[in-house]
C-alpha positions as CSV (number, residue, x, y, z in Angstrom):
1,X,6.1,-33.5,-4.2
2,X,6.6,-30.2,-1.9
3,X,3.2,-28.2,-1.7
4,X,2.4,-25.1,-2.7
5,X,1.2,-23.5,1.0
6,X,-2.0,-21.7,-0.3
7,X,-4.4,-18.9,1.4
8,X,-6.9,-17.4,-0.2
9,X,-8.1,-13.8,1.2
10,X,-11.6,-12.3,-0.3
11,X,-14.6,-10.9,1.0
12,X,-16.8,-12.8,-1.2
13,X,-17.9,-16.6,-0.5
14,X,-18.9,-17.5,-4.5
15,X,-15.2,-15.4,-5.4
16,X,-13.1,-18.2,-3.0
17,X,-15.3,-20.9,-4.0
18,X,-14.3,-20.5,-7.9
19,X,-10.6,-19.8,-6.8
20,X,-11.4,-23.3,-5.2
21,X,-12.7,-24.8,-7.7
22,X,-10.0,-23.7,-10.6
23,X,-7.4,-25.2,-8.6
24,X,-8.9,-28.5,-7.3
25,X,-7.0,-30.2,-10.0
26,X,-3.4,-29.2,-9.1
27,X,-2.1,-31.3,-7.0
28,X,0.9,-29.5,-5.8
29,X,-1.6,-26.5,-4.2
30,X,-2.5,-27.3,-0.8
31,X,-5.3,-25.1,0.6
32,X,-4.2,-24.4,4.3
33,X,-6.8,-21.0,5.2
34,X,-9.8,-19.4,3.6
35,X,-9.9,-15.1,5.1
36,X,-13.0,-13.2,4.5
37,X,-10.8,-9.8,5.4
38,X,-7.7,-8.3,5.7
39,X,-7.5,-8.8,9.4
40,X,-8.1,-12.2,9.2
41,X,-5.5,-12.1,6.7
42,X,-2.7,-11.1,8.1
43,X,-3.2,-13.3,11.1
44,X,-2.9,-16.0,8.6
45,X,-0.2,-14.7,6.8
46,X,2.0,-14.4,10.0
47,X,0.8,-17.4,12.0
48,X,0.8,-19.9,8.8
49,X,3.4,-18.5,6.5
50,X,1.9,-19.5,3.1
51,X,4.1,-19.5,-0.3
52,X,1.3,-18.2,-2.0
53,X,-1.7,-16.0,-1.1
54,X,-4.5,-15.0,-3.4
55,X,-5.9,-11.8,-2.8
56,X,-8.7,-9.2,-3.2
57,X,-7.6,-5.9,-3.4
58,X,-10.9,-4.5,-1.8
59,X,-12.3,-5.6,1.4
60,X,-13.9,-3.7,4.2
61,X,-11.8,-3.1,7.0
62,X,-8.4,-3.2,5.5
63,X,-8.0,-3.2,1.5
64,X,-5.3,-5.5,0.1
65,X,-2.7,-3.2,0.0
66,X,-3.3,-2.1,3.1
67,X,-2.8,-5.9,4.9
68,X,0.2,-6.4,2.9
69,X,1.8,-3.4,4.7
70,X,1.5,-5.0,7.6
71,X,2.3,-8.8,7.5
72,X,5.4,-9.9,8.5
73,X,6.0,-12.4,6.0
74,X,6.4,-13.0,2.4
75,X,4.7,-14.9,0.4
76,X,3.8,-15.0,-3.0
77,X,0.9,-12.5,-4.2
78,X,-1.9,-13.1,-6.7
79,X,-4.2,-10.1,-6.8
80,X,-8.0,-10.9,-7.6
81,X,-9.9,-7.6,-8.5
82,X,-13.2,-6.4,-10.0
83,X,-10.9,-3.2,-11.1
84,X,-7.8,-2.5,-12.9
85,X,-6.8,0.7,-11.6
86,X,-4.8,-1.1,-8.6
87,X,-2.5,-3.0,-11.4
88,X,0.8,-0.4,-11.2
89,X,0.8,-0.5,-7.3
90,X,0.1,-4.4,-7.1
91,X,3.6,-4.6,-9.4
92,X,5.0,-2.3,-7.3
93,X,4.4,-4.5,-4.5
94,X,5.9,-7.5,-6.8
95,X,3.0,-9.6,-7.1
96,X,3.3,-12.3,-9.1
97,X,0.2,-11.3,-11.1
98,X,-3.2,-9.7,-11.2
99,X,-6.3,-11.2,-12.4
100,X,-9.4,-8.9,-13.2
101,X,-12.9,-10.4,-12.5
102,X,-14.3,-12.6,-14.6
103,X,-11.3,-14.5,-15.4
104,X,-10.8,-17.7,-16.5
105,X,-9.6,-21.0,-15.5
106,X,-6.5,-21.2,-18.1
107,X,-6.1,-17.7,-16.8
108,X,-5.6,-18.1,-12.9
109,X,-3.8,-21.9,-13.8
110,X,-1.2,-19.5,-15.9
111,X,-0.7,-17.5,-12.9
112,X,-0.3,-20.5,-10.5
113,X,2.5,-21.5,-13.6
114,X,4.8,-18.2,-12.8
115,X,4.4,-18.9,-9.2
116,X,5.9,-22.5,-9.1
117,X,8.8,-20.6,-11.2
118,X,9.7,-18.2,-9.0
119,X,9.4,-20.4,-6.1
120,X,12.2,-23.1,-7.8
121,X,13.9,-20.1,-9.2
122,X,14.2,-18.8,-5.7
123,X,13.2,-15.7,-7.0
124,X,14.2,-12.2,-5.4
125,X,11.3,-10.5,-4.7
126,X,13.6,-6.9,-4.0
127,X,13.5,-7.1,-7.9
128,X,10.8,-7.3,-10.3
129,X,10.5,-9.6,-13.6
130,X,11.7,-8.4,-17.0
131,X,8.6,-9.1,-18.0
132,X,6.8,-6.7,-15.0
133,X,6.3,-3.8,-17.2
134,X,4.6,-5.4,-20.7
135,X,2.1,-7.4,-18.2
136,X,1.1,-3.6,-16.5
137,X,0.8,-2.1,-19.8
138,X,-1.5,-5.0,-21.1
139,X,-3.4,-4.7,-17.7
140,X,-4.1,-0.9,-17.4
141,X,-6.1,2.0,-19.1
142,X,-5.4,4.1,-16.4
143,X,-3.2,4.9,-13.2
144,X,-4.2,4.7,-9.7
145,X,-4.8,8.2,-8.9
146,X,-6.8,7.6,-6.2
147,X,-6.0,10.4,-3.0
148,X,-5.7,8.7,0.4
149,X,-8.3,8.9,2.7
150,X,-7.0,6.6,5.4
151,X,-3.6,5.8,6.6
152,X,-3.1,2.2,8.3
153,X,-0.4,1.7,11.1
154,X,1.3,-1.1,13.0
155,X,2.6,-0.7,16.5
156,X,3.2,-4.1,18.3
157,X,0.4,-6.2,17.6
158,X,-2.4,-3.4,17.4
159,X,-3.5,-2.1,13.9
160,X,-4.8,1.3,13.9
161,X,-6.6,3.3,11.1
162,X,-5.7,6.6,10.6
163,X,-8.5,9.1,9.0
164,X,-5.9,11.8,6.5
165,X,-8.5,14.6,7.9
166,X,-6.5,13.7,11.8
167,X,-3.2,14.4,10.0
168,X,-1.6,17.0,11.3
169,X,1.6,17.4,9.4
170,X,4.4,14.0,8.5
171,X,7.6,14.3,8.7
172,X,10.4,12.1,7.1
173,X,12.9,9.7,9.3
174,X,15.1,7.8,7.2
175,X,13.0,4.7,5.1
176,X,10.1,5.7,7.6
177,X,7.5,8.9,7.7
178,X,6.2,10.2,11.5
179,X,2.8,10.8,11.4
180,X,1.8,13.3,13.8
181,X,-2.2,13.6,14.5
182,X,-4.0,14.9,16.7
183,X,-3.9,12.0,19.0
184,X,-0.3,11.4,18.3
185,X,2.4,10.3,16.4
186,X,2.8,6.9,14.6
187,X,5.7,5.8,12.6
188,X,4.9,3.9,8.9
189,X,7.4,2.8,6.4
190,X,7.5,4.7,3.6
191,X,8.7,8.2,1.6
192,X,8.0,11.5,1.9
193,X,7.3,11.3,-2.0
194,X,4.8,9.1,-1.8
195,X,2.4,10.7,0.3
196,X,3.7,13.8,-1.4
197,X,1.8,12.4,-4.4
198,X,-1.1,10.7,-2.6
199,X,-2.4,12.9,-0.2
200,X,-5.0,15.5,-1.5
201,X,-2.7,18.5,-3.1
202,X,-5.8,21.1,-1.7
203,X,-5.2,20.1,2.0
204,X,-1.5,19.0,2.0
205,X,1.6,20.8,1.2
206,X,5.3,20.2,1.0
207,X,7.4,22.7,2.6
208,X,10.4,21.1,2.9
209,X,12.2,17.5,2.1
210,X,12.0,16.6,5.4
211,X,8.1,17.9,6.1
212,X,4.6,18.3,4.5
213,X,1.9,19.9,6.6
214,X,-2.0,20.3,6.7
215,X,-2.6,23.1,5.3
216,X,-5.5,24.4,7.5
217,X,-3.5,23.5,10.6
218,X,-0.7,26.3,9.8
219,X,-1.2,29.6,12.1
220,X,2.4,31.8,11.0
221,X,5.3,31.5,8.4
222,X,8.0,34.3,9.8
223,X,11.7,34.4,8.6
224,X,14.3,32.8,10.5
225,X,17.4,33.4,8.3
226,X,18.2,34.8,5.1
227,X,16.2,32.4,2.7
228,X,14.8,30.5,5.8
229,X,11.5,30.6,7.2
230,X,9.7,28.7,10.1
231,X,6.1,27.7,10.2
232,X,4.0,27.6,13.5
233,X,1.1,25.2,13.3
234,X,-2.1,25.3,15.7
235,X,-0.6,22.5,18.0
236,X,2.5,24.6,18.7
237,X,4.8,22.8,16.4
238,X,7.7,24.5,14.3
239,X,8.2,23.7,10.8
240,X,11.8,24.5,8.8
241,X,10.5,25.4,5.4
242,X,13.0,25.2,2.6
243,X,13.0,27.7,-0.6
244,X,11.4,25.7,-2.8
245,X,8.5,24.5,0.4
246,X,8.1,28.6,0.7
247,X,7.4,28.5,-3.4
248,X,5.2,26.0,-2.8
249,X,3.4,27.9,-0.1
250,X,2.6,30.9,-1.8
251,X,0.9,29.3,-4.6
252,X,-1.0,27.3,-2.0
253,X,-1.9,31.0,-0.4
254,X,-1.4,33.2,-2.8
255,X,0.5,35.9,-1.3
């Protein structure tokens, strides 16, 4: 019988000792690291490479979506959470499925079902289930609309914790977004539209495809062609803005 390569990643002692407990009886789960934190997590994750991981969504340090951003392997995801607001993003990140505290046994056995199919079904992970979208409907009364307050990075080994209010303005390169701060720049995977829609629409603004800027950090917006203007920030930087960015700016300063 080939095990099931299980770690299990949550702040809470009793939480892990019932994840224990429900699956103490299955014979193909093997146990191989208990994490109190998303740190500890993702030196697990990488070091160990489980097939399945089961894992809170929030944690100090790093949150659960957070870790995941930055592990370099793949396993299999079970979200635990006291909250069902994370349930769209956790299918977005193809979990195999999300179990809101208290659940049951039969319930977290079910999800442990749907992994051993996937893993004998080799299943692609680019690609979510047909089944993805009913499961998120029965899950949620309402969408994450939470605004960032914190953007983690990866450079080499070293993690680092970005505060949105160090943001100075992002800018788009290919599947990646710069982020330049005031002690830097750091590169993150990701799109433009997502921060677009996650960062706090009174402090950001998009002023082009390829840029979105803090908006207390802008000094000048002059013309540079016909239809083309250039933004100057506070740190010296220059900012193309588009037609529609320049839209966008005028309802952000009314003029």
């Amino acid at each position: 019988m080939n095990k099931i390569k299980t770690i299990i990643i949550e702040d809470e002692e009793l939480s892990r000792e019932l994840i224990k407990n429900f699956l103490k009886d299955l014979e193909d789960i093997e146990i191989i690291k208990e994490c109190e934190n998303g740190f500890e997590g993702i030196k697990a994750i990488n070091e160990l490479d489980p097939d399945l991981v089961f894992l809170d969504i929030q944690m100090p340090k790093l949150n659960g979506f957070e870790m995941l951003e930055l592990v370099d392997q793949s396993p299999e995801i079970i979200f635990i959470t006291a909250h069902n607001d994370y349930a769209i993003r956790a299918f977005e990140m193809n979990a195999v499925d999300y179990l809101l505290k208290p659940y049951s046994k039969d319930r977290l056995i079910s999800a442990v079902s749907r992994v051993r199919q996937r893993i004998a079904a080799g299943h692609d992970k680019s690609h979510p289930e047909p089944d993805r979208d009913d499961t998120i409907n029965r899950l949620i009364r309402q969408p994450l609309g939470d605004n960032l307050n914190r953007i983690v990075v990866k450079s080499g080994t070293r993690i680092r914790v970005i505060p949105v209010d160090r943001i100075i303005y992002l800018e788009a390169q290919d599947d990646y977004v710069m982020i330049y701060t005031d002690e830097g720049k750091h590169l993150k995977k990701g799109t433009m539209n997502h921060f677009e829609e996650h960062l706090d629409a009174d402090s950001f603004v998009r002023v082009h495809r390829s840029y979105i800027v803090k908006i207390d950090q802008v000094s000048m917006i002059e013309p540079y062609s016909r239809d083309n203007y250039i933004m100057k920030l506070k740190n010296g930087a220059q900012i193309r803005v588009s037609r529609k960015g320049l839209k966008n700016i005028r309802e952000k300063f009314n003029f």
